[in-house]
Biopython code that builds the backbone (N, CA, C, O; Angstrom):
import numpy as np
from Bio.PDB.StructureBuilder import StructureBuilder

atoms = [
    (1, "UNK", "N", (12.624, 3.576, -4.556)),
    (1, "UNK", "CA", (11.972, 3.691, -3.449)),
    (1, "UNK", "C", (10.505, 4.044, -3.493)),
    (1, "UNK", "O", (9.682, 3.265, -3.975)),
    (2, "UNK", "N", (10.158, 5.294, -2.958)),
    (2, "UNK", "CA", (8.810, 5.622, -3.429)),
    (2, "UNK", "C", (7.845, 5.667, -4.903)),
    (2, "UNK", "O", (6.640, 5.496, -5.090)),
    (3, "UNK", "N", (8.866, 5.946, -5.728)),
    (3, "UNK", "CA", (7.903, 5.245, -6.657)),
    (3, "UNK", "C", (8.163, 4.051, -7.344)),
    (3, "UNK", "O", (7.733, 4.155, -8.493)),
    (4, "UNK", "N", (8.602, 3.134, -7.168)),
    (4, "UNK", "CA", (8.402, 1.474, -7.111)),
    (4, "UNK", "C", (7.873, 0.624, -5.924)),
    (4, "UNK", "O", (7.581, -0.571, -5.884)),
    (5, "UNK", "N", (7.832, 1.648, -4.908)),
    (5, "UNK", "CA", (6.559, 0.892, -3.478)),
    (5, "UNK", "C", (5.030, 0.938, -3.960)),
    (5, "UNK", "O", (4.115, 0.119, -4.044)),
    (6, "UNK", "N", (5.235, 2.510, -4.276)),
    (6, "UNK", "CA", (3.777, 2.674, -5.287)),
    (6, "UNK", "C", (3.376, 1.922, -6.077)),
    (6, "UNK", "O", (2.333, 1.272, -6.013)),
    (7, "UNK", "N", (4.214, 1.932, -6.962)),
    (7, "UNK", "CA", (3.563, 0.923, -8.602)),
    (7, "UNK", "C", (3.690, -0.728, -7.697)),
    (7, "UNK", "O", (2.641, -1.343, -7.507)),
    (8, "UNK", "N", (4.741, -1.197, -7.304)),
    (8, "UNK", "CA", (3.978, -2.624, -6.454)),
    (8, "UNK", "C", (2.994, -2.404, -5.298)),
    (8, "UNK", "O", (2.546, -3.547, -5.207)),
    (9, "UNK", "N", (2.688, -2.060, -4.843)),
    (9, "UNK", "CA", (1.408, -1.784, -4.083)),
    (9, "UNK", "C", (0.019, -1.843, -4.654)),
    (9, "UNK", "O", (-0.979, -2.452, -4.268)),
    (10, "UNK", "N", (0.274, -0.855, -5.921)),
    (10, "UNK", "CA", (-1.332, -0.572, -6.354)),
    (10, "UNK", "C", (-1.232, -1.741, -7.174)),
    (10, "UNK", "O", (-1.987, -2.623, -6.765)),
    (11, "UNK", "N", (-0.354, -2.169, -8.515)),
    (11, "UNK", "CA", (-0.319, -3.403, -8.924)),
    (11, "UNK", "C", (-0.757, -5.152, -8.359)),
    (11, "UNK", "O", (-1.293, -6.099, -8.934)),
    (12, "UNK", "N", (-0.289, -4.975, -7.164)),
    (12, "UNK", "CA", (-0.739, -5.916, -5.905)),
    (12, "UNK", "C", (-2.139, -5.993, -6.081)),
    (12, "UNK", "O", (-2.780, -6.978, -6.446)),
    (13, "UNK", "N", (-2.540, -4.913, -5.801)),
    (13, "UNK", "CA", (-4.301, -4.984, -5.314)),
    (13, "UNK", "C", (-4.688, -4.606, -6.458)),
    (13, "UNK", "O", (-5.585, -3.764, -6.459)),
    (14, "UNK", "N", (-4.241, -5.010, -7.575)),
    (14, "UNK", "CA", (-4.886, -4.999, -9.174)),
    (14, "UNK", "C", (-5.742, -3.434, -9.226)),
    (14, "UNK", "O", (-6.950, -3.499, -9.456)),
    (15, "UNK", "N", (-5.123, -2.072, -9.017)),
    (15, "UNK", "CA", (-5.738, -1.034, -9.215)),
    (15, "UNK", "C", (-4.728, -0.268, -10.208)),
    (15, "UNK", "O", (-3.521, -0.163, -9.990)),
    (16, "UNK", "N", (-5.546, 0.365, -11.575)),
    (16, "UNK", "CA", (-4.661, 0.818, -12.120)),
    (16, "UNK", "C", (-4.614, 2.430, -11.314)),
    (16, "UNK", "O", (-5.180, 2.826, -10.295)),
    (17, "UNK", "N", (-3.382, 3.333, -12.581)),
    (17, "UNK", "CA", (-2.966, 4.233, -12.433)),
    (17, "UNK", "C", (-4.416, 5.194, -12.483)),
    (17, "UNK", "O", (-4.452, 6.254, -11.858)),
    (18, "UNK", "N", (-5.443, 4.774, -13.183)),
    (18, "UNK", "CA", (-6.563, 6.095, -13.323)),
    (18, "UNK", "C", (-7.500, 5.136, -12.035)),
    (18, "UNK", "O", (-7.948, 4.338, -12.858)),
    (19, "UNK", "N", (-7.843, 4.854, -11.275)),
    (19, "UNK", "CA", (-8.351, 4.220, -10.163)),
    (19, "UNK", "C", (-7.975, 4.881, -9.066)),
    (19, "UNK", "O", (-8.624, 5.621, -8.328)),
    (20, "UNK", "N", (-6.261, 4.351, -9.020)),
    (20, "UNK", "CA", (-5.780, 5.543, -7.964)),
    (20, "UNK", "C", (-6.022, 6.914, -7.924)),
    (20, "UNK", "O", (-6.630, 7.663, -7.159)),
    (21, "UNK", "N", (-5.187, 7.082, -9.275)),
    (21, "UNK", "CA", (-5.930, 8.807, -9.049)),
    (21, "UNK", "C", (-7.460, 9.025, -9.041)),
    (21, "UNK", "O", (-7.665, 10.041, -8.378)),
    (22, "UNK", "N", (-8.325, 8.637, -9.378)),
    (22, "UNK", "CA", (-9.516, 9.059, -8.637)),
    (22, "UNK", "C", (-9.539, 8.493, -7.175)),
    (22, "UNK", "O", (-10.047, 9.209, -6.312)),
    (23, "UNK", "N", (-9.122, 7.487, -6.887)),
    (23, "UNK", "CA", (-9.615, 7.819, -5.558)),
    (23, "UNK", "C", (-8.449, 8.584, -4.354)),
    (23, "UNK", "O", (-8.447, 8.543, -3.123)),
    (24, "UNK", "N", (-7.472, 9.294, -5.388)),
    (24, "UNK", "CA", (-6.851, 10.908, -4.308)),
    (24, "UNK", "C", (-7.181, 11.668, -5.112)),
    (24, "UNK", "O", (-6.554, 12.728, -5.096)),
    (25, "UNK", "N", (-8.075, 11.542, -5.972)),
    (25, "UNK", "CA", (-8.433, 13.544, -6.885)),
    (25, "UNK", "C", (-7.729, 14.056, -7.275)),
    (25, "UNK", "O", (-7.625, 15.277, -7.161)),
    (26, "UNK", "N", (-6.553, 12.927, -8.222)),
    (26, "UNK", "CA", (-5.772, 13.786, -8.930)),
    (26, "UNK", "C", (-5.780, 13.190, -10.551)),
    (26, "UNK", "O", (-6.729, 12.489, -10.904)),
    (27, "UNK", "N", (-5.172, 13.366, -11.076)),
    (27, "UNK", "CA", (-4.852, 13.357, -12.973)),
    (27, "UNK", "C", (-4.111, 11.872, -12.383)),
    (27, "UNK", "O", (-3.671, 11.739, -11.242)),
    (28, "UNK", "N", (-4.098, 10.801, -13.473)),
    (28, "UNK", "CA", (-3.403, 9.355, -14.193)),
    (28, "UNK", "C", (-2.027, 9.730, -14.389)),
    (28, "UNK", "O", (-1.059, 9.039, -14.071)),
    (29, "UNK", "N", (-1.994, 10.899, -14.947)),
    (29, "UNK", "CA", (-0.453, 11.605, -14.787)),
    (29, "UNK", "C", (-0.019, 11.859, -14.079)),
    (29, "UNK", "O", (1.190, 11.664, -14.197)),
    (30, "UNK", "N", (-0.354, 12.352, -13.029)),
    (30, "UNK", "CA", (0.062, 12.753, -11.742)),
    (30, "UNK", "C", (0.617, 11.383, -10.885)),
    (30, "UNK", "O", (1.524, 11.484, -10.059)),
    (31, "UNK", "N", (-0.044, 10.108, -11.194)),
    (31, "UNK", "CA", (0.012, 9.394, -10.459)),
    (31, "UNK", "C", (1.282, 8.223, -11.494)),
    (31, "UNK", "O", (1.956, 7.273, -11.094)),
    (32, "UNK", "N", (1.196, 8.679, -12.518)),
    (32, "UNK", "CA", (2.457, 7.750, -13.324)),
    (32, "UNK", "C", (3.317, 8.647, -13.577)),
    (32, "UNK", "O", (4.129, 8.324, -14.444)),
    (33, "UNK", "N", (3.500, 10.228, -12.884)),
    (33, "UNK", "CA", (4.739, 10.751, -12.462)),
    (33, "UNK", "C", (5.642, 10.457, -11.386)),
    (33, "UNK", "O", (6.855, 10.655, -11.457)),
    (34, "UNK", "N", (4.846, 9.828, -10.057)),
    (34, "UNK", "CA", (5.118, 9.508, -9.422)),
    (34, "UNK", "C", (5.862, 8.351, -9.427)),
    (34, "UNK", "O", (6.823, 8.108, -8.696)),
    (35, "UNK", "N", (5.245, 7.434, -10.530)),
    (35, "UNK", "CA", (5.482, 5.885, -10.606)),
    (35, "UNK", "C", (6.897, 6.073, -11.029)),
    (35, "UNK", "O", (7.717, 5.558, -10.269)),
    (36, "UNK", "N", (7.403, 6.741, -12.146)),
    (36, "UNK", "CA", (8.546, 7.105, -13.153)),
    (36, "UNK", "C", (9.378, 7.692, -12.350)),
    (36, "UNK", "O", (10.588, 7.584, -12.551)),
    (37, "UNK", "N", (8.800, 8.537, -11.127)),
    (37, "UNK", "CA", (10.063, 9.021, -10.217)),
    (37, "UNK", "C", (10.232, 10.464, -11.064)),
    (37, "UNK", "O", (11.366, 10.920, -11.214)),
    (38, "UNK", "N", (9.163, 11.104, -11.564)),
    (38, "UNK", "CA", (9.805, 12.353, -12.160)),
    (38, "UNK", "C", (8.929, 13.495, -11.412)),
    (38, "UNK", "O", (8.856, 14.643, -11.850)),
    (39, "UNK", "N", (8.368, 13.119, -10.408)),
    (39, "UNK", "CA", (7.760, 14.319, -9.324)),
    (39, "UNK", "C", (7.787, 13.661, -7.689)),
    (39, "UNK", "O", (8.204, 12.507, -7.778)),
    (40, "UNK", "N", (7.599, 13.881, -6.802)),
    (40, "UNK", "CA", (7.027, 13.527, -5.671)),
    (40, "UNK", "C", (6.156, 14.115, -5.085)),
    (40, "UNK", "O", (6.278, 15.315, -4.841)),
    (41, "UNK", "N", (4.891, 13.295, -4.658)),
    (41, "UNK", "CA", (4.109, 13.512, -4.005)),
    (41, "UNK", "C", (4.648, 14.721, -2.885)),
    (41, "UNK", "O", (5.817, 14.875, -2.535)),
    (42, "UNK", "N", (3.485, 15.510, -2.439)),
    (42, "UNK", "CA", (3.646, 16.260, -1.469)),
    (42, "UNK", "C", (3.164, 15.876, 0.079)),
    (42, "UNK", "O", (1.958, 15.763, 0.295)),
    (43, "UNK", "N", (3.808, 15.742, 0.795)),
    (43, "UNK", "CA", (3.564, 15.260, 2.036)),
    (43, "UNK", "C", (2.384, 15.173, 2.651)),
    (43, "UNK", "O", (2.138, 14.117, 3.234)),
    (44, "UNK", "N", (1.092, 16.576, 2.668)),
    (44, "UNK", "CA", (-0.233, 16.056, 2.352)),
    (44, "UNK", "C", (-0.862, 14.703, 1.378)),
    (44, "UNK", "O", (-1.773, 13.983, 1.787)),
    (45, "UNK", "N", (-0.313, 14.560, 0.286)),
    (45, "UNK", "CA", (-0.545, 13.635, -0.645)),
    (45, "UNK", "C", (-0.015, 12.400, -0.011)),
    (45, "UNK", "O", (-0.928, 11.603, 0.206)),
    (46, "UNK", "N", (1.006, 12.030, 0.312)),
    (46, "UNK", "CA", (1.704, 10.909, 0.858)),
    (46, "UNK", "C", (1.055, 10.393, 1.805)),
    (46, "UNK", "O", (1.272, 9.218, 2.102)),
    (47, "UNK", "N", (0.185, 11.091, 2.440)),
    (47, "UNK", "CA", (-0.432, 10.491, 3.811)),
    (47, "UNK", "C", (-1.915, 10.380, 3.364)),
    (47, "UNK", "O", (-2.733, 9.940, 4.172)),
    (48, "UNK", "N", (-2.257, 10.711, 2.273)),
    (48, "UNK", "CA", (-3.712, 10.702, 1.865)),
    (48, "UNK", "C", (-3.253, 9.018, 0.976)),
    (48, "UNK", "O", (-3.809, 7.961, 1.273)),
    (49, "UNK", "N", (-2.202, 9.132, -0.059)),
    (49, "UNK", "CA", (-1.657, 7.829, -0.289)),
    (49, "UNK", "C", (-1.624, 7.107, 0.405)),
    (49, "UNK", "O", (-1.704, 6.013, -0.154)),
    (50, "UNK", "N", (-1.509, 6.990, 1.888)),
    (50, "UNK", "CA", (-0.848, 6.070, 2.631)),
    (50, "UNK", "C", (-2.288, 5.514, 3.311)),
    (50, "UNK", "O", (-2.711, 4.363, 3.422)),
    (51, "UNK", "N", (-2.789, 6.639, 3.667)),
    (51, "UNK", "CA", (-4.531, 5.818, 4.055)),
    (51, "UNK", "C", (-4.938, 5.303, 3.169)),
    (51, "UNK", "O", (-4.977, 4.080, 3.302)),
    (52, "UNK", "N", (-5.521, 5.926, 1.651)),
    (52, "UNK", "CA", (-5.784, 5.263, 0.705)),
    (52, "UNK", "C", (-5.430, 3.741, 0.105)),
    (52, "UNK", "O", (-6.162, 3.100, -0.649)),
    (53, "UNK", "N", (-4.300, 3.377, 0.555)),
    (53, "UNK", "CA", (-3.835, 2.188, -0.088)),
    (53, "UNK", "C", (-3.368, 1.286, 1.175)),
    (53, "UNK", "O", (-2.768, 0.237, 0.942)),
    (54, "UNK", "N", (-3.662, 1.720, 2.644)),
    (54, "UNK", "CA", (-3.790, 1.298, 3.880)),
    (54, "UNK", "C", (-2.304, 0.596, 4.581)),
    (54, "UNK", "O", (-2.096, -0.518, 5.062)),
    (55, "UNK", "N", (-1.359, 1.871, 4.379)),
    (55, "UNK", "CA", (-0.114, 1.297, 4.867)),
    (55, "UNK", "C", (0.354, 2.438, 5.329)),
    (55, "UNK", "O", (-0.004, 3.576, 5.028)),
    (56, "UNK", "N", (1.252, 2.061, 6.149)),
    (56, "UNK", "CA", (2.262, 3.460, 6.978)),
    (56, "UNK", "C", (3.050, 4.355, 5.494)),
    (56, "UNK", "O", (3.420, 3.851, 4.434)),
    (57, "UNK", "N", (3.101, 5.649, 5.887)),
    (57, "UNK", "CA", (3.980, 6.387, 4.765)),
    (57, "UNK", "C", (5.494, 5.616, 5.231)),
    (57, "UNK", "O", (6.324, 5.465, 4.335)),
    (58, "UNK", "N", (5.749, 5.255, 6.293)),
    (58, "UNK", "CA", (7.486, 4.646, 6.502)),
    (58, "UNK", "C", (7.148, 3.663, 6.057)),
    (58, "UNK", "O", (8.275, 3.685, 5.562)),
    (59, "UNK", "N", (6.650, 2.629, 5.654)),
    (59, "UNK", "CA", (6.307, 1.811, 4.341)),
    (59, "UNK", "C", (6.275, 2.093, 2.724)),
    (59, "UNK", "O", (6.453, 1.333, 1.772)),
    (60, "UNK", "N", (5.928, 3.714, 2.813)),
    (60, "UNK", "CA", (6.053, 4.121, 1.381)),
    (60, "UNK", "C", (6.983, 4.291, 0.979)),
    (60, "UNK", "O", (7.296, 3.869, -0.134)),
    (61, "UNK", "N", (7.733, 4.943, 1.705)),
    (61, "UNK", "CA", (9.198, 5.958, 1.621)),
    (61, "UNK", "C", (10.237, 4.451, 2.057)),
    (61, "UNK", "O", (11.399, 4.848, 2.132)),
    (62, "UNK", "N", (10.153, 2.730, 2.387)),
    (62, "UNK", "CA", (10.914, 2.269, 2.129)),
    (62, "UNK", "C", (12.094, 2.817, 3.442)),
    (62, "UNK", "O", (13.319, 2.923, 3.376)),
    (63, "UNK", "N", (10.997, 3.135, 4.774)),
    (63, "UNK", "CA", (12.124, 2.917, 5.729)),
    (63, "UNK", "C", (11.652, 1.942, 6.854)),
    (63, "UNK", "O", (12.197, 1.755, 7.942)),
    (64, "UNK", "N", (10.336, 1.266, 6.274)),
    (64, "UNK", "CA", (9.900, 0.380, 7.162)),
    (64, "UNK", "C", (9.129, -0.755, 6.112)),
    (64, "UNK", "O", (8.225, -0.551, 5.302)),
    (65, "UNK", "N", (9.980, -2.252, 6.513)),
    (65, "UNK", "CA", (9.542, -3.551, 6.141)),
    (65, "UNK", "C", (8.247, -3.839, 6.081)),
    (65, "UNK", "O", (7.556, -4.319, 5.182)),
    (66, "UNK", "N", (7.929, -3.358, 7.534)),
    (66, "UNK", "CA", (6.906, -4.232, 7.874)),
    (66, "UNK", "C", (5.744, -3.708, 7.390)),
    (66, "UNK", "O", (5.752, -2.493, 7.193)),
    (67, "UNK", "N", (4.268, -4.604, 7.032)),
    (67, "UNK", "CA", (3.234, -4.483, 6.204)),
    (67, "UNK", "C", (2.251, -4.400, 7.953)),
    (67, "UNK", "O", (2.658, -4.511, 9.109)),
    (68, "UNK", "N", (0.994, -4.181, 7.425)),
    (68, "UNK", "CA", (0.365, -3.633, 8.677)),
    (68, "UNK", "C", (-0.767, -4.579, 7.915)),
    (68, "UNK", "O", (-0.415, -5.130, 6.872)),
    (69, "UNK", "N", (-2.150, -4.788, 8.421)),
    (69, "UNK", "CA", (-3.485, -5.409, 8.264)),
    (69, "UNK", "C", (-4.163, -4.476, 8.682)),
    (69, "UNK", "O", (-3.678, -3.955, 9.687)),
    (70, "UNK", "N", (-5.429, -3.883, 8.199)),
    (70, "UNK", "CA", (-6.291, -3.023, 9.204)),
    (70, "UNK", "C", (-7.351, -3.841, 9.485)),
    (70, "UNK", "O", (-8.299, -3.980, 8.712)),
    (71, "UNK", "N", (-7.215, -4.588, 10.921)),
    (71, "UNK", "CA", (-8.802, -5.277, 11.244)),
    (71, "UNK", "C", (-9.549, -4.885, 12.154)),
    (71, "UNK", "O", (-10.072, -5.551, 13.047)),
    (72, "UNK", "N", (-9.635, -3.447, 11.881)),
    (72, "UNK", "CA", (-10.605, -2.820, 12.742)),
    (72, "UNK", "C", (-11.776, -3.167, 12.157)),
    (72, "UNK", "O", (-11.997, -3.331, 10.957)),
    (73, "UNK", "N", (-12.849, -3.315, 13.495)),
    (73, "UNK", "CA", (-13.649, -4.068, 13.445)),
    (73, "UNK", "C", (-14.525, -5.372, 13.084)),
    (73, "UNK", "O", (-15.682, -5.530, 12.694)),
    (74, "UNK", "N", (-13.212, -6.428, 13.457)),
    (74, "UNK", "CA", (-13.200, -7.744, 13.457)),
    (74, "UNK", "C", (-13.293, -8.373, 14.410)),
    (74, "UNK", "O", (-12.655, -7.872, 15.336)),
    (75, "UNK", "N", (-13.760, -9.205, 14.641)),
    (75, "UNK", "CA", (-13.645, -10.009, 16.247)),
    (75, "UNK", "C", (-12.533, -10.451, 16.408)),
    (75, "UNK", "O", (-11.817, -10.551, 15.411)),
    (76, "UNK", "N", (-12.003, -10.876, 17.762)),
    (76, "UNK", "CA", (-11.380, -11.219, 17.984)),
    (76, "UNK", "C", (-10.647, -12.921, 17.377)),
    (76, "UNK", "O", (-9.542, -13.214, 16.920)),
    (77, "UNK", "N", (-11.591, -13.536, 17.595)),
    (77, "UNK", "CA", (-11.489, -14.844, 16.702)),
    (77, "UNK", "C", (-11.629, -15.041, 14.927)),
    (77, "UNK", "O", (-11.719, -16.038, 14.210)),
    (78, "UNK", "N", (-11.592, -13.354, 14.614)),
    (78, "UNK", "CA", (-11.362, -13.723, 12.884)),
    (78, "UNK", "C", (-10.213, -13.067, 13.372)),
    (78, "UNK", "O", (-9.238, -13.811, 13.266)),
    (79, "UNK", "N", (-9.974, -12.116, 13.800)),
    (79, "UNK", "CA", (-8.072, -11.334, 13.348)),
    (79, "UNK", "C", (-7.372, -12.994, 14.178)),
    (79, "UNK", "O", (-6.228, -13.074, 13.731)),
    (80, "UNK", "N", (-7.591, -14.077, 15.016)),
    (80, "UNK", "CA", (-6.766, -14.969, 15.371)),
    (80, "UNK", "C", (-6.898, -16.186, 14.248)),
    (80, "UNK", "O", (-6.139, -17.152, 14.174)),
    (81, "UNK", "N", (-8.043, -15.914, 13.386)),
    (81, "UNK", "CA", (-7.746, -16.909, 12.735)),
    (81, "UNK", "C", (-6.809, -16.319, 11.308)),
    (81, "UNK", "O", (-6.029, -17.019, 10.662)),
    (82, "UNK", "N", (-7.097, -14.999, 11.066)),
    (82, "UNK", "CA", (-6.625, -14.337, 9.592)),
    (82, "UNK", "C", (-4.648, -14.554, 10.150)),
    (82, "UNK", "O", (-3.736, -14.699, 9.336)),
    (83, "UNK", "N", (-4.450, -14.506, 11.849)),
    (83, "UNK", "CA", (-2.878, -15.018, 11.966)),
    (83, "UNK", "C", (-2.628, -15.968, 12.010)),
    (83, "UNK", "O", (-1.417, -16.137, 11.865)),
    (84, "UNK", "N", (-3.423, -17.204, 12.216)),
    (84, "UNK", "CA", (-3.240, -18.553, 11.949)),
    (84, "UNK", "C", (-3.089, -18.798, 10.361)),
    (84, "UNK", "O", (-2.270, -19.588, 9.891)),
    (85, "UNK", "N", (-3.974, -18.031, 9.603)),
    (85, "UNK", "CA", (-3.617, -18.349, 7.575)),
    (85, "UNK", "C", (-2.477, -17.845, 7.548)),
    (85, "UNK", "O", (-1.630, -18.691, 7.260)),
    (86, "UNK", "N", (-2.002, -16.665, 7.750)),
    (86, "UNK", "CA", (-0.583, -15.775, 7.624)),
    (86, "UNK", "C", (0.446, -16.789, 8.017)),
    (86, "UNK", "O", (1.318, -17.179, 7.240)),
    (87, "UNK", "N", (0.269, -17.343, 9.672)),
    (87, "UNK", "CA", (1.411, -17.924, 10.087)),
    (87, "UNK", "C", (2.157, -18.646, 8.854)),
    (87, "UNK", "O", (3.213, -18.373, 8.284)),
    (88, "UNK", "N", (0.742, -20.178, 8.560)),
    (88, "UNK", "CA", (1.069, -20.920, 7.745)),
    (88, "UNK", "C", (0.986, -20.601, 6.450)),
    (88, "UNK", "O", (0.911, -21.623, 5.768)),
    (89, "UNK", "N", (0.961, -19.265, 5.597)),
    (89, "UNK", "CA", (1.579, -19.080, 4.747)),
    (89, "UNK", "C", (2.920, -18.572, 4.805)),
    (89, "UNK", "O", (3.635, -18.608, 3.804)),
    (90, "UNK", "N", (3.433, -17.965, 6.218)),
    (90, "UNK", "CA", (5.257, -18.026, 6.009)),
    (90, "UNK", "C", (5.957, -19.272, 5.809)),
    (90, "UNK", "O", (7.047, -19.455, 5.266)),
    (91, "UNK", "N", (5.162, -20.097, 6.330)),
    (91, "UNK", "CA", (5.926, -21.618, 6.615)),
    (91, "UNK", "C", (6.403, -21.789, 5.129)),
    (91, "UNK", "O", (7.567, -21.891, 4.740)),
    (92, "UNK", "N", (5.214, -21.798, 4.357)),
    (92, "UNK", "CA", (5.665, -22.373, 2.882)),
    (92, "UNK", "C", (5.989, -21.386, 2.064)),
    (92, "UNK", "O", (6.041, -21.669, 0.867)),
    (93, "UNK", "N", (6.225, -20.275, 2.401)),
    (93, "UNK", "CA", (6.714, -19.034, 1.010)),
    (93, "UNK", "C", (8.189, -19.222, 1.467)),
    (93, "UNK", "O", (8.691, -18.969, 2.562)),
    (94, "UNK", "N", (8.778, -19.758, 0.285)),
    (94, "UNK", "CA", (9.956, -19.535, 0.386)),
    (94, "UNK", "C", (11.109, -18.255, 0.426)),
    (94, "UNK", "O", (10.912, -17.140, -0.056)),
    (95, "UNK", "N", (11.873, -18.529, 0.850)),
    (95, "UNK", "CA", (13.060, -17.466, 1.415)),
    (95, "UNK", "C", (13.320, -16.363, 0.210)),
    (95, "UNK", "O", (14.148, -15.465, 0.363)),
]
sb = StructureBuilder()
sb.init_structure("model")
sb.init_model(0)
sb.init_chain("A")
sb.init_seg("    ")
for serial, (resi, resn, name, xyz) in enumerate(atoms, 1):
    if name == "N":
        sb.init_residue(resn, " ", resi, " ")
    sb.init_atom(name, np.array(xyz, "f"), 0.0, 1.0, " ", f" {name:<3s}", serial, name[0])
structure = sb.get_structure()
């Protein structure tokens, strides 16, 4: 759960383990304890995680599917076109 949302998340957006932890101010260890599942973040941390890497913590913790976009401060006609690319990339990603 939480730490395999983690390691695919930051992996995703090509950031390693010492990247992340600098940008929450903590140790590479700290952050590939997490990955290994041999600590958990502390609930301050989880939500500093969760801005940091720009997803709901019920996304972290694997009680929510759904992925979020932050297009604050986009016009209106780029967030309609960034759902027009999305649409037609569900069409063709297969099942």
């Amino acid at each position: 759960m939480l730490n395999e949302r983690l390691r695919e998340i930051r992996t995703a957006r090509k950031i390693s383990q010492v990247e992340l932890a600098r940008l929450l101010g903590v140790t590479k260890q700290c952050v590939s304890n997490w990955e290994n599942d041999n600590i958990q973040p502390s609930i301050e941390m989880l939500t500093k995680i969760s801005d940091e890497l720009n997803v709901s913590t019920d996304y972290l913790l694997s009680r929510d599917q759904k992925r979020y976009l932050d297009v604050t401060g986009l016009s209106e006609d780029s967030i309609q076109h960034l759902q027009l690319i999305i649409d037609d990339i569900k069409k063709t990603a297969k099942p």
